[in-house]
N, C-alpha and C positions, 0 to 999 in steps of 0.2 A: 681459836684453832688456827695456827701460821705456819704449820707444816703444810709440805707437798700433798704428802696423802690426804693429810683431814680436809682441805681444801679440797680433794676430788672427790671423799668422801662426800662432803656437802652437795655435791654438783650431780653426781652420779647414782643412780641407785642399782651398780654394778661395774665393776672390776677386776680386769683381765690380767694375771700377774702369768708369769711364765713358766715354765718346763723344767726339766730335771738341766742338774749341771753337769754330773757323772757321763749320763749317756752320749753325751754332743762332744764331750772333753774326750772319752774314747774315740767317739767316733772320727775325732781329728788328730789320733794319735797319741794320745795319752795311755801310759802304760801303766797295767796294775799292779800296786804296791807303791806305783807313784806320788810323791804332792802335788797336786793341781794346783795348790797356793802358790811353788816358783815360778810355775807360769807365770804369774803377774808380773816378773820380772823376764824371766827369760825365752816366754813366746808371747809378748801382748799381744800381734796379730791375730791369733789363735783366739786370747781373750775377748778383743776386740769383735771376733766374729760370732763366738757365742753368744756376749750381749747385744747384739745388732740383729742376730735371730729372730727373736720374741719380740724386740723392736716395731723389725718390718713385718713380724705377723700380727701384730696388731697391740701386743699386751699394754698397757698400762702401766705394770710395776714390772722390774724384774731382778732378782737376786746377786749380788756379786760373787764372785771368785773367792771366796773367804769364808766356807763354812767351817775349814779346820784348821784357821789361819790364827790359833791359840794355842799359848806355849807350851801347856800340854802335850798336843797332838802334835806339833811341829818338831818338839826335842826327837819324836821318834827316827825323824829326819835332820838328826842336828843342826836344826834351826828354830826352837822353841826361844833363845834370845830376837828374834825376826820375826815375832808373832805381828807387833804394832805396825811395823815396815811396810810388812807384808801384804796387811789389811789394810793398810792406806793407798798401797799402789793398786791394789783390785777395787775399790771403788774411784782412785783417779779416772783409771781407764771407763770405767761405767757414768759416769762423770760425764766425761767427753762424750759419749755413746748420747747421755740425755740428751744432752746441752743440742746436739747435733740434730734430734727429731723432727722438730719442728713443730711440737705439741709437748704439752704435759706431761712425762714419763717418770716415772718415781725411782731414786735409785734407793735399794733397801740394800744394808748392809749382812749377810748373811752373817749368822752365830751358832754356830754348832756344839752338840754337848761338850764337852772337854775330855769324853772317852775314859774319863776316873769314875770309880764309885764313891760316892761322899759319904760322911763321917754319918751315923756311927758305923754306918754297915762297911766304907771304906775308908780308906786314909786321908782323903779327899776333904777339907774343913771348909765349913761355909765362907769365913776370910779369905782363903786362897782364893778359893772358885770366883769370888767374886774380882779380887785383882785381876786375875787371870783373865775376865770377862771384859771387863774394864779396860785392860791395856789393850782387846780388841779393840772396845768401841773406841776409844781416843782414836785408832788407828782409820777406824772407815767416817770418824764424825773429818779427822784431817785431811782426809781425801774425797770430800764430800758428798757422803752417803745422806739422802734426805734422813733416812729414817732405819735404826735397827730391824735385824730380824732373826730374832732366835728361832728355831727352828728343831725339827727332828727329839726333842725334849722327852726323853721317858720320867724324872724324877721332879717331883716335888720341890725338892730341899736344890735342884739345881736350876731350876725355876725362878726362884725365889731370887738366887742370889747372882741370876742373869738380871731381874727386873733392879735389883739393887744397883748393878753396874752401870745400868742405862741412865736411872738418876743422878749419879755421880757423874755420868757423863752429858748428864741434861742435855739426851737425846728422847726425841720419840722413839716410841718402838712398838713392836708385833711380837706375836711367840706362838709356836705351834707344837701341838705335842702328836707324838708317832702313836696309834691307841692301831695293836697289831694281835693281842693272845685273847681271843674273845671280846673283844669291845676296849680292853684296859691298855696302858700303856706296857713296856717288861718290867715298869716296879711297881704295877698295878693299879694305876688310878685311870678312876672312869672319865668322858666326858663332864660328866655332873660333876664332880669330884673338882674337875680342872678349873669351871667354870665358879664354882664355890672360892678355889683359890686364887683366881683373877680378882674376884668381886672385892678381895681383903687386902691389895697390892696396894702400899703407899702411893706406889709412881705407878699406876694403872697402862696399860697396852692400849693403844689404838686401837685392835685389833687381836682377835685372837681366835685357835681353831685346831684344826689338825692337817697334817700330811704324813705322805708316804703310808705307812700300812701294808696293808696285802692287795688291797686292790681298787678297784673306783665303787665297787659296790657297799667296800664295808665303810669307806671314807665317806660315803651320801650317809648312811645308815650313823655315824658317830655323830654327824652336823644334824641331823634329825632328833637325837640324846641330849642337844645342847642347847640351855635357854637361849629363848627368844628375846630380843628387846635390850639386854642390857648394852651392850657394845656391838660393832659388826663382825661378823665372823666370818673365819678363811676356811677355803677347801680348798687341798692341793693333794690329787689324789694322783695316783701308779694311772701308767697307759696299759693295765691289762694286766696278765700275768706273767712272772720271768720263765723263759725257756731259753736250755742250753742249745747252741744250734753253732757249727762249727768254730768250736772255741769262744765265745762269744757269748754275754747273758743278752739274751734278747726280749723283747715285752710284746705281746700279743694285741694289744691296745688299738686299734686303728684310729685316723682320724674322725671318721664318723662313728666311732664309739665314744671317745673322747667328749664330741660333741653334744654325746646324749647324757652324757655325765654333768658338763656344764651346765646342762638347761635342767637337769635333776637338784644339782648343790647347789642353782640359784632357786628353784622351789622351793627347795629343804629347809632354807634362810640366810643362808653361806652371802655375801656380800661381793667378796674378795675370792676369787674363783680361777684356779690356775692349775697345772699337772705337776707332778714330780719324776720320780723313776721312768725312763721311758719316753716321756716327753717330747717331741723335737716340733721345731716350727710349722711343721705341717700340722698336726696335731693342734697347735693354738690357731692357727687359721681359721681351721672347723668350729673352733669351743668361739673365737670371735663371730664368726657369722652367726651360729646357732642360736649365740644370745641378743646378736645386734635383730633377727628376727623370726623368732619365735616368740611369743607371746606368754608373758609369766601366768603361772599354775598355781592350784591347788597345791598342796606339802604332798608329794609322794608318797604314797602306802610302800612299804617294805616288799608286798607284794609284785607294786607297776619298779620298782627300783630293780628286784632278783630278776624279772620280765624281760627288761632292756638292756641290765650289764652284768647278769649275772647271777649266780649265788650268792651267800656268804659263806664266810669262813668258820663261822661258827655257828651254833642256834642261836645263843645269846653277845648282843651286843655290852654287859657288864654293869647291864641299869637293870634287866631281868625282863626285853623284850625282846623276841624270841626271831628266828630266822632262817631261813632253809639252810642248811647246814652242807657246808662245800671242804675238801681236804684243804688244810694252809698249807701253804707254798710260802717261802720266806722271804725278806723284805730289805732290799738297802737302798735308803736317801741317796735320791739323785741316781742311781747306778745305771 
């Protein structure tokens, strides 16, 4: 193991990755409907400041500027030839961010679906997807991302042909899937399910888990669905619930909620432990201290998990264990 992460792995038995990107990116002025991915060219300060966030609040890893930074998602912005560019200049910049710590920080290359649906259900062919994936990675392994990180993943067959990219690009890498309509992902695979199709991956994950979702309660309750032992696993759950609040989607999450999340997802078996939607530095401050000292637990009953942050969204988390049942409220990566 001579990656950054598997070497913190070895050392740590807990891992502080960072916050949402959406929310922080608004909140410095990013407009919606915009790409966040030109920023990496045409406001690095901006970039620069969001990965220095999570930095100075303590995290350990934290994601680049390139979750939609694939030609895909980019043509919508006619800039989908700019996919590789693009992803190289948001991990330069986080790059320099590390380098500048003065500790160990991981820069992980974010990888977002490609926003197609794949073949047979859409036009979308396992060969594409996977170039498509690929011209990201070269782009953040060039700008030196320690390690991939797919992310937000609802489908199987895109799964798949993200981990194929990674090999081609003999990078490390992580993947997360979004598990938001009763426990499953929107093209319905369970925890188990996901955890089944890691174990079968030629070029295996580091790492591997969920984010985003509905909220920090259903995100504990998924990591609880997910075998134990085989590799380490991520949680990177919503700071609460979204509300609309002048003009603006806001998250109800506080920092000392946050915090009782993090010391729940590192219970649950979660490894790699960080926020999504909602997120901001503040918020990783608390989930820092809470896990630097509080004292590790017992695996949370469903019960002490609905107690401390909440409900769920559903009865059933999508393996057929059952849960106090909360209205869904809906769900976007990073927002």
């Amino acid at each position: 193991m001579t990656d950054a992460l598997s070497r913190l792995l070895e050392a740590r038995d807990w891992l502080l990755a960072d916050g949402a990107t959406g929310t922080n990116l608004f909140n410095a002025g990013l407009e919606s409907g915009d790409a966040p991915e030109l920023w990496n060219e045409t406001n690095v300060a901006a970039i620069r400041t969001l990965y220095r966030g999570p930095v100075e609040a303590g995290s350990d890893i934290f994601l680049t500027n390139t979750f939609g930074a694939n030609r895909a998602r980019l043509k919508l912005h006619d800039a989908g030839h700019r996919a590789g560019e693009l992803a190289r200049l948001g991990a330069e910049i986080g790059r320099e961010v590390a380098d500048a710590a003065g500790r160990t920080v991981v820069v992980a290359g974010s990888m977002g679906p490609t926003g197609e649906i794949m073949a047979p259900m859409g036009p979308l062919t396992h060969e594409t997807a996977v170039e498509i994936f690929h011209e990201q990675a070269e782009g953040l392994k060039a700008g030196g991302a320690d390690v991939l990180w797919v992310e937000t993943i609802s489908a199987p067959e895109e799964l798949r042909a993200a981990a194929e990219a990674a090999a081609l690009a003999d990078m490390p890498w992580c993947v997360t899937m979004s598990f938001d309509t009763a426990g499953r992902t929107m093209m319905g695979t369970t925890a188990p399910e996901m955890a089944r199709i890691v174990g079968k991956l030629a070029h295996a994950p580091v790492a591997f888990g969920a984010n985003c979702g509905v909220g920090a309660s259903d995100l504990v309750r998924t990591v609880l669905a997910m075998p134990q032992g085989t590799r380490p696993l991520i949680a990177k759950g919503n700071a609460g619930i979204p509300k609309y609040h002048e003009g603006h989607i806001r998250y109800d999450g506080t920092p000392a909620l946050m915090a009782e999340y993090a010391v729940l997802a590192r219970d649950a078996g979660a490894t790699i432990i960080g926020g999504c939607c909602g997120t901001t530095p503040p918020h990783l401050a608390a989930m820092r201290e809470a896990l630097e000292t509080r004292p590790r637990g017992a695996a949370p009953t469903l019960e002490t998990v609905k107690e401390t942050l909440g409900g769920f969204s559903s009865e059933s988390d999508g393996t057929g264990a059952p849960g106090p049942e909360r209205v869904r409220r809906g769900r976007r990566r990073g927002a």
